[in-house]
N, C-alpha and C positions, 0 to 999 in steps of 0.2 A: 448406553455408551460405556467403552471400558473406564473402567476406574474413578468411574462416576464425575465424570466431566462435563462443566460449566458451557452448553454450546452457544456458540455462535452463529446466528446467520449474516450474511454479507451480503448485500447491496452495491454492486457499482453500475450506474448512473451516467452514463454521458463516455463521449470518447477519450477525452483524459483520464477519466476517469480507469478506462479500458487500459491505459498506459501504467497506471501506479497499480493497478490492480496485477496484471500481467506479470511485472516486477517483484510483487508482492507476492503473488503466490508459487512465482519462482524461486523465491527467495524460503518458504518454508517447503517446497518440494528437495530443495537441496537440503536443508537438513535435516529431513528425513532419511537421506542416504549418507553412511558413512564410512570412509574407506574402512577396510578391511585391519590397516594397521591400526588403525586410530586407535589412544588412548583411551581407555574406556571412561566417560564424563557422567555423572549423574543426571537422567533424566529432567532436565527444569520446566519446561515447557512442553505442555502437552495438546501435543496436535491433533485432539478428537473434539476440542474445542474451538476450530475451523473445518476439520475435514471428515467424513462421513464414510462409513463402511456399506457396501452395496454388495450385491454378485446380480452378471448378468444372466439373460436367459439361458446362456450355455455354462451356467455354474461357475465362471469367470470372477473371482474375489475383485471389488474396486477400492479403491479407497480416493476419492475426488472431495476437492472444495463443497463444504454448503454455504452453494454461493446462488446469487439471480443477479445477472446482467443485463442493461436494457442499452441498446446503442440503436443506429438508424440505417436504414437500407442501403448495402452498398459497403459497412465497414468490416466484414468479415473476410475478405479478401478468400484463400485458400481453407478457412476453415468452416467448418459444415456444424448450421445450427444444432441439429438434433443431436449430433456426435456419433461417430461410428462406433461408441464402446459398446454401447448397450443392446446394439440389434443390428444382426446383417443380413438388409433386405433381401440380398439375393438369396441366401439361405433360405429364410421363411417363404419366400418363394415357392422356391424349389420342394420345400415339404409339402407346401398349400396346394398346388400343384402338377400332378407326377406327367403332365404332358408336353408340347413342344414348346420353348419362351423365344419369345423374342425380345430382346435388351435394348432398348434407346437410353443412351448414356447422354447428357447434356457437358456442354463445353466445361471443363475445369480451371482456376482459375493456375498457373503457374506457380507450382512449389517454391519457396521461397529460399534461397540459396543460402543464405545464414542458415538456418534451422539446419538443410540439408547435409552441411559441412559438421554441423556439430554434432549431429546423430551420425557421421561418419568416425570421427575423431574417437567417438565412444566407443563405438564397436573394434574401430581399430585396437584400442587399448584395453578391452574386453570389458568394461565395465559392470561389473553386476552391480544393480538397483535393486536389493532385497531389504525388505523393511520388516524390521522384529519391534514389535512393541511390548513389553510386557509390563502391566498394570494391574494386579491382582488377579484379574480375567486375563490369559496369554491371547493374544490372535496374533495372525502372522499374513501380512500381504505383499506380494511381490508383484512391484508395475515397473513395466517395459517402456525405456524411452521411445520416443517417439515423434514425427512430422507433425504440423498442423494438419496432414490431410487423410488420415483414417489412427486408427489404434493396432497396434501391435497383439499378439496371439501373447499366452502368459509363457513361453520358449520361443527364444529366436536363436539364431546365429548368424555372424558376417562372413557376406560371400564376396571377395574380392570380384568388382567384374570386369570383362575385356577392356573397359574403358579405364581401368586402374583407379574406379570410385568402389568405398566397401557400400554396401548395400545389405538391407534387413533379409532375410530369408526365416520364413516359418517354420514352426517344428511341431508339426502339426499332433495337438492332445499334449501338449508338453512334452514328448519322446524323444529323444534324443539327446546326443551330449548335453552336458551342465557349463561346459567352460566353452566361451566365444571363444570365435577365433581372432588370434592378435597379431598385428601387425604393427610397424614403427609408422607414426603417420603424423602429418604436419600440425600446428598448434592450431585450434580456433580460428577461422576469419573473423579477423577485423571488419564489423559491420560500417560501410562508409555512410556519407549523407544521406544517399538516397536508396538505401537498401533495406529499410524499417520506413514505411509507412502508414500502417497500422499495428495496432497492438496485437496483432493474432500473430505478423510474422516471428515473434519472440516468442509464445507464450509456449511451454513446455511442458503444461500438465494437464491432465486427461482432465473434460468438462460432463458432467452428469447432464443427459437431455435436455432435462427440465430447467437448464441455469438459463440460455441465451431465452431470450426473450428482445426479440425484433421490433421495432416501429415503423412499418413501414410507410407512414404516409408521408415521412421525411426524408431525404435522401441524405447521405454523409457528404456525394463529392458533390459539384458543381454550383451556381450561384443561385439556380432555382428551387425551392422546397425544401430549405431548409429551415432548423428548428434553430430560431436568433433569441428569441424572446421568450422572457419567462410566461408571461398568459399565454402564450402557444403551447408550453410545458405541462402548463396547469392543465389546458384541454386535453391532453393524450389522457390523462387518467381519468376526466371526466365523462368517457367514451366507455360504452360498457364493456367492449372490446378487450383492450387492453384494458380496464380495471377487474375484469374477471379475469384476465390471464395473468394477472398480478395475484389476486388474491388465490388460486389454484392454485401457483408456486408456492408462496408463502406455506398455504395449509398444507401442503405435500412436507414439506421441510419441518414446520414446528410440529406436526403428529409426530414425528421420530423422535424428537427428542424428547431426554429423561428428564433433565434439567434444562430450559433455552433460557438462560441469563439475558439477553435480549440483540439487540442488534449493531450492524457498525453499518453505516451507508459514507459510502465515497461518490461523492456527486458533484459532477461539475459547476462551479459557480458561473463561469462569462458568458454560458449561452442559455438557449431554453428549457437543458437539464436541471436549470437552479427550480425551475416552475414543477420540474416532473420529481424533484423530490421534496419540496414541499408538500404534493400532494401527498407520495408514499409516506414523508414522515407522518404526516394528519391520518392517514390510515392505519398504522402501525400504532401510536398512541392510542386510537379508537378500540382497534381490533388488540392489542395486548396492551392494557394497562398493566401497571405495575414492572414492566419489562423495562430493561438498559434501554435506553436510543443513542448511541455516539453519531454524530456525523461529520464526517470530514468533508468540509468546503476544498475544492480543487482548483486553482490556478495558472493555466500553463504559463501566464505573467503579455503582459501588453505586447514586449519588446519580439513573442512568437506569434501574432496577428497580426504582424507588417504595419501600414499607415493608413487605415482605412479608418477614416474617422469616425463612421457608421458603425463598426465594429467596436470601436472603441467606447463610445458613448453606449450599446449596449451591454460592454462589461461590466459597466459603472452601475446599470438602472439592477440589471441580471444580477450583480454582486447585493447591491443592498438588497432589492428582493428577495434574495434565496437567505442571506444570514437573517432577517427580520423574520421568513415565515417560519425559516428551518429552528432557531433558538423556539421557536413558540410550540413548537412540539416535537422538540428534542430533549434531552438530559444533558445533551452536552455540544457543543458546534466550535468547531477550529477551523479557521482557513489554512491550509497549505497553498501556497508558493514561493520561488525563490527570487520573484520580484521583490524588490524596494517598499512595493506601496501599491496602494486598492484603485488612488484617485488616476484621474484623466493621464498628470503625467507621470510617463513613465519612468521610473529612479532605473538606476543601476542593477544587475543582479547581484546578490549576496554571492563571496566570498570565502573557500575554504581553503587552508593554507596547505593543501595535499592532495588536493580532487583539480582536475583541468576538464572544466565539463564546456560545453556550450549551448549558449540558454536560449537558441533559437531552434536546439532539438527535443521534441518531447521523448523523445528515447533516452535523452539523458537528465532531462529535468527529473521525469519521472520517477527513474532510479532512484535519485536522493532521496523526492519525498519518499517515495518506497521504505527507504532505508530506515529513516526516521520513523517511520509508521509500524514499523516491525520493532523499534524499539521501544515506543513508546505505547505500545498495546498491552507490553509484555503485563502488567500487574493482573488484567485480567486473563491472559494465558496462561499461567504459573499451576504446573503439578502442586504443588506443596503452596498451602497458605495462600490462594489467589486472593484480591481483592475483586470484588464484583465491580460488573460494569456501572452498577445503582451507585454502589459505594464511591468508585472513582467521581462518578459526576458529583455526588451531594459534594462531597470535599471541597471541590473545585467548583463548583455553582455558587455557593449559599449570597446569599440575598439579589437575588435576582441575574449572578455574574454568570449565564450561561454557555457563552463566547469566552472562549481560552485561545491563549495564543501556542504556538509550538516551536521548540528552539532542537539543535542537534550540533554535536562536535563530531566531522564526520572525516577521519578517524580520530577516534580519543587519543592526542601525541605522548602516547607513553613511550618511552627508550628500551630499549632493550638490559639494558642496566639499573632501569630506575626501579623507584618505589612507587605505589601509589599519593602517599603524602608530598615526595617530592615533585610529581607529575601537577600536582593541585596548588601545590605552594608557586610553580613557575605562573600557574595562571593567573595569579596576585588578585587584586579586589574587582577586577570585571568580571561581566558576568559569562560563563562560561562556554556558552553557546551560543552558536547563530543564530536569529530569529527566523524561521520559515513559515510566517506570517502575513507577511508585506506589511508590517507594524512600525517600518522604520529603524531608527538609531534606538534603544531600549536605554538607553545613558538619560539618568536625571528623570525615570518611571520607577515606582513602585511594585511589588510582588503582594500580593494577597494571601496567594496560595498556592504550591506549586508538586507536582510530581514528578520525581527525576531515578530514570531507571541509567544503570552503567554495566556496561557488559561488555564482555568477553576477553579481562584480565586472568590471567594465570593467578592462581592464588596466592604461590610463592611472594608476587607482588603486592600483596593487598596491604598489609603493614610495612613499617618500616624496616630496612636491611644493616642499618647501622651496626657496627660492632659493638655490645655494651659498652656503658661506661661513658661514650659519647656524647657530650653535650646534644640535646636535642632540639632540632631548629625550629618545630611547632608543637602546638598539642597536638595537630594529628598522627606525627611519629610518634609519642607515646599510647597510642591506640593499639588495642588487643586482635580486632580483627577490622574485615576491609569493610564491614556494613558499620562498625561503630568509625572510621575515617571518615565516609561518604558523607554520614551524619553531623558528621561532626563541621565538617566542610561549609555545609547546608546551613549550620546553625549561628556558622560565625560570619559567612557573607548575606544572610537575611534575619536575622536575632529573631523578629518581629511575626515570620512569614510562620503557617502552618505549610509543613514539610511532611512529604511520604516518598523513603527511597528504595530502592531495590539496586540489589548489586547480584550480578549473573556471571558463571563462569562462561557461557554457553557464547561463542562471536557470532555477528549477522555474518551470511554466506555472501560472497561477490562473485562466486563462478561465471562463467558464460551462462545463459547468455546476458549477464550482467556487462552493461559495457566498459570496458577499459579507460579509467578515469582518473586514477592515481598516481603521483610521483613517483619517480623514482628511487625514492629515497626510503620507500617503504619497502619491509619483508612480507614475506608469503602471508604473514600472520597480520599485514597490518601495524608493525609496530615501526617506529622513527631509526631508522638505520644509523649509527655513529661510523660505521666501516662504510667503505662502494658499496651502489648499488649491485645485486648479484644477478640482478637481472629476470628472476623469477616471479611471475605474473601472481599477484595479489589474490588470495582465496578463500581471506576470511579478516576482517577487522572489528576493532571493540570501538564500543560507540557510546554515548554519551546523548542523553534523550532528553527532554523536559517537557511536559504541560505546567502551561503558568493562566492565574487567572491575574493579569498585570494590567495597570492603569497605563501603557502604553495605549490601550483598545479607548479609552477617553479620548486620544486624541488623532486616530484613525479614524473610528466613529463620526465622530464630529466634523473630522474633515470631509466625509463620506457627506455629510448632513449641508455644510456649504457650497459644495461641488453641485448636488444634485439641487440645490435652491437657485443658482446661476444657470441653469439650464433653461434654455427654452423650447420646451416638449413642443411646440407647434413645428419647430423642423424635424422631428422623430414620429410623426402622425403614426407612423408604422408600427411604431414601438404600441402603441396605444391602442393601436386597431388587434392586435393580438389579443385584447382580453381585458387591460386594462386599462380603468379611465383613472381621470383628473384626482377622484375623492381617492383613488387605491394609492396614489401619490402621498395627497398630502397624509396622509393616515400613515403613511410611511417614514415620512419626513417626522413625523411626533413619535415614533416606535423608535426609529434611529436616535433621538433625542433623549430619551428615558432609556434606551440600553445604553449609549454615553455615558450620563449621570453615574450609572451603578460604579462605574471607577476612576472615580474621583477622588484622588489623593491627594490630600494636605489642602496645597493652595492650587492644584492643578485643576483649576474649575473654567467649566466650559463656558465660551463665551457666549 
């Protein structure tokens, strides 16, 4: 890998899972791409420690995720398992071949009209997507936007058509002019309720073959043959089936790499995903000892599973089973969602004083966590001076505390005139961030240990702007630069707490197909407007991230451990007929009791 980079492989697990992922790697294909004007920013984050260098059989340069996906029959909607990047049957055909074909084309599912409008909007505006990396070793790849429903030639250009839609047109061997054609064309559709129902109708970046990996013996829609329960989860991989078409991907991916620091799995917690990555994390501990294992527990929260009580009551068993098996063979495990809370009832969704999302769409849930995720990775992404993925957990683990919780301030309310000191001093003694946990009110919990990355301030802002001379309203305005404020921040609202921060110049990207979530009161860049709004759509914000190993999880835990002792499994026989019996229960109920225990602060002791 260039520049001897720390890689990553990715795991997502489940169809929510399909939504944060989607977002997520939306979110680093845009910055990959950067306009033309743009101020030139020092390289921080290097992306060969998610995404992987390829060429296809037609000497076609890739550059895609090293990613494996597993979801269920039925959720890919318009997009094609194998991916059209890498091979065009009809092609190899036609070589293999040289006599008469006959083509049986099977029904296609309907192109998806958001995607369609945005790959229009680009061409209209001519967009080039050229990506320069240079890392000691130069390489250089250039990817073509593109539909869910095949991959683009390495030249295209827009051909306006009779119907007044611009449309992809080939330039076949790359030949042809270098500049699209550009035309004035309307902004982005607004994606409404029911125009995203899977996560493939968003997702924007080229998939290498070997990533989807199918389950077929579950289906995604309807009420029959679905995957509800984790012991159904557990059997997919105890099938040799799919357990060898797991372990194939995997070995395909970690042979490539120079360095594979180790893993990030995003896996659904409420259903029977939580059982399928128990299993994968048990395999990956086995099969790479010594490696990272992060895993992101996934939530899309109670309040988007309507009133089905059956459904709900399998959150609960599915939630505690997957954080129970997943910490036992993880380095590290976070719930993400933007629910309230784990247990039965469901709390309110979390609150941000600039985001208008609605928590009954995973299009938009998922964003968030997305957003948060891409902040909060960053230590082990970082060109210069990463921390490993080993290192991040020990930090945040030690004596038993492998469940962390996750917070974000989404956007970080800095002014357009402020300072960074001043920005921190308005947020006074609370704690700075939303919990995206389901962990509750975080008021009157303790912090053990915490990591807090902040990104995408202008520098000019990082110290204080006072004019000498000026009484100074904290110690942080007498701070030299913006890594000793942060710190400093860190150190006087947790004295106590081991602290690791990171301060980035680089903002998370919101472009489309990021959905439109933001006040008005924000500029293009994300920051808190003192003037009218000017009306220009949001295209890049600075964020505010945290991992915390916090004694809030004491009494989440434990509630989790009450909840699930009031239950009377004789009306969930179903649950049980999945895989697990009575003893997997109570062995659970004492596992949830001793991860409780590990945070317990002061006199916050479990009852």
């Amino acid at each position: 890998m260039a520049g001897g980079a720390r890689e990553v492989l990715t795991l997502q697990l489940g169809h929510f899972a399909g939504f944060v992922g989607a977002h997520w790697w939306n979110q680093q294909d845009a910055a990959l791409h950067k306009p033309t004007d743009a101020q030139e920013q020092p390289e921080e984050l290097c992306p060969d420690v998610l995404f992987r260098t390829g060429q296809t059989l037609h000497g076609q340069e890739t550059y895609t995720p090293r990613l494996i996906l597993m979801d269920l029959k039925g959720s890919l909607s318009s997009l094609k398992q194998e991916s059209g990047l890498y091979r065009d049957k009809q092609l190899d055909a036609a070589i293999a071949w040289q006599g008469k074909l006959t083509t049986h084309k099977e029904e296609l599912y309907p192109k998806n009209p958001y995607l369609q409008d945005l790959l229009s909007v680009e061409i209209g505006r001519g967009r080039e997507t050229e990506r320069n990396i240079d890392a000691k070793g130069t390489h250089r790849v250039a990817a073509t936007r593109m539909t869910n429903q095949g991959w683009g030639q390495t030249a295209t250009e827009g051909v306006l058509s009779s119907d007044g839609i611009w449309r992809v047109k080939s330039i076949p061997n790359g030949k042809g002019p270098t500049t699209l054609t550009t035309a004035i064309t309307p902004e982005p559709l607004i994606p409404t309720k029911g125009s995203i129902s899977v996560w493939s109708d968003f997702l924007r970046v080229h998939l290498h073959p070997r990533s989807i990996c199918m389950i077929q013996k579950y289906n995604h829609d309807g009420d029959a043959g679905r995957l509800e329960a984790f012991g159904q989860g557990e059997s997919v991989l105890k099938e040799p089936r799919y357990l060898e078409e797991l372990e194939d991907r995997l070995h395909f991916y970690v042979e490539e790499c120079d360095y594979l620091q180790g893993f990030q799995i995003l896996c659904d917690l409420h259903d029977g995903f939580s059982g399928v990555g128990a299993k994968a994390s048990e395999l990956l501990q086995d099969e790479y000892s010594g490696r990272g294992i992060i895993t992101w527990g996934l939530l899309p929260g109670p309040y988007s599973l309507g009133q089905d009580p059956q459904k709900n009551i399998y959150r609960l068993l599915n939630t505690a089973f997957g954080l129970v098996h997943l910490s036992a063979h993880s380095s590290l495990v976070c719930p993400l969602s933007l629910g309230g809370s784990l247990g039965l009832r469901p709390e309110p969704p979390v609150n941000f004083s600039h985001l208008r999302y609605d928590a009954t769409l995973p299009f938009h849930c998922s964003a968030i966590l997305a957003t948060a995720l891409d902040t909060v990775t960053v230590p082990y992404r970082l060109h210069s001076s990463p921390v490993s993925m080993v290192h991040l957990a020990n930090m945040l683990n030690f004596s038993g505390k492998k469940v962390v919780t996750a917070g974000a301030t989404i956007p970080f309310p800095l002014g357009p005139s402020q300072s960074l000191p001043d920005t921190l001093m308005q947020l006074g003694g609370a704690t700075p961030w939303t919990s995206l946990s389901a962990c509750g009110d975080p008021s009157g919990t303790c912090c053990f240990a915490q990591s807090v990355v902040l990104r995408g301030l202008d520098k000019a802002c990082h110290t204080s702007q006072l004019i000498p001379g000026t009484p100074l309203p904290s110690l942080l305005h007498a701070c030299t630069t913006g890594e000793e404020v942060l710190a400093q921040y860190l150190q006087q609202q947790q004295p106590s707490v081991r602290s690791s921060s990171h301060l980035l110049l680089t903002p998370c990207k919101v472009v489309p197909p990021y959905p439109s979530l933001f006040s008005s009161s924000l500029s293009q860049q994300g920051l808190v407007l003192d003037d009218p709004p000017t009306g220009a759509a949001v295209e890049s914000i600075p964020v505010l991230g945290a991992l915390c190993s916090s004694s809030s999880l004491n009494r989440t835990l434990g509630d989790l451990v009450k909840e699930l002792t009031k239950l009377d499994l004789r009306r969930w026989a179903s649950f049980m007929d999945a895989g697990v019996e009575q003893d997997d229960l109570e062995e659970l109920l004492q596992e949830l009791r001793n991860l409780a225990q590990c945070y317990q602060c002061g006199d916050s002791l479990m009852d």
